[in-house]
Phi, psi and omega in degrees: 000130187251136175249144190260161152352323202253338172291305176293322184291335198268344180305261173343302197287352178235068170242131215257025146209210180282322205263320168256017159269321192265352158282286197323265220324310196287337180305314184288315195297337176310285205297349158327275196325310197297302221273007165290314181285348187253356173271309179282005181276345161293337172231126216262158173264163187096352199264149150340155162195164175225114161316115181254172194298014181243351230242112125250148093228158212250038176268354182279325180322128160096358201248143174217151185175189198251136190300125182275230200247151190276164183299205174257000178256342173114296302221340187226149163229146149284177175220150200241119186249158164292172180306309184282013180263290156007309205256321180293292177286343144321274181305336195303106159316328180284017178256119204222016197229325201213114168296099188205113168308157214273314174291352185275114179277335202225102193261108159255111172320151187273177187281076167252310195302089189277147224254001187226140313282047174265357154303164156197000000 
């Protein structure tokens, strides 16, 4: 038997208190937690990357370079941005945050970034 969406949302909306609204939440957050850890095992350092649209502060969006090393939780990578990204987050008027001299060819991010699913 397959359940739709709208069966789990309607699920949800009639539970009849906080203590099994908070069962939901934590299942989900669980199940977050699985499909974060199975999105990031493709990503490796050293590997290409493009920052997609879910990743903030979103001046970041869209940048490409290669993923540095992960934090000690698994959970962050740093990013290496290429040269035109680089050159690209440098002018960005909204960038008011990452300082990056007019000779620095290559920007590397600190381990902010979560790499599931903000990688591709």
């Amino acid at each position: 038997m397959t359940v739709t969406m709208d069966e789990v949302l309607d699920f949800i909306g009639n539970l009849p208190d906080a203590i099994q609204v908070a069962k939901v939440q934590e299942a989900s957050a669980q199940q977050l937690r699985a499909i974060d850890k199975e999105a990031f095992t493709g990503i490796v350092a050293g590997r290409r990357a493009r920052i997609n649209d879910s990743l903030r502060p979103a001046l970041l969006r869209g940048l490409t370079g290669t993923v540095q090393e992960r934090n000690r939780t698994g959970s962050r990578a740093g990013f290496l941005l290429d040269e035109e990204s680089t050159r690209i987050l440098r002018r960005d008027p909204r960038n008011t945050k990452y300082r990056i001299p007019e000779d620095t060819k290559r920007f590397r991010t600190r381990a902010a970034a979560s790499p599931s699913p903000a990688w591709r």
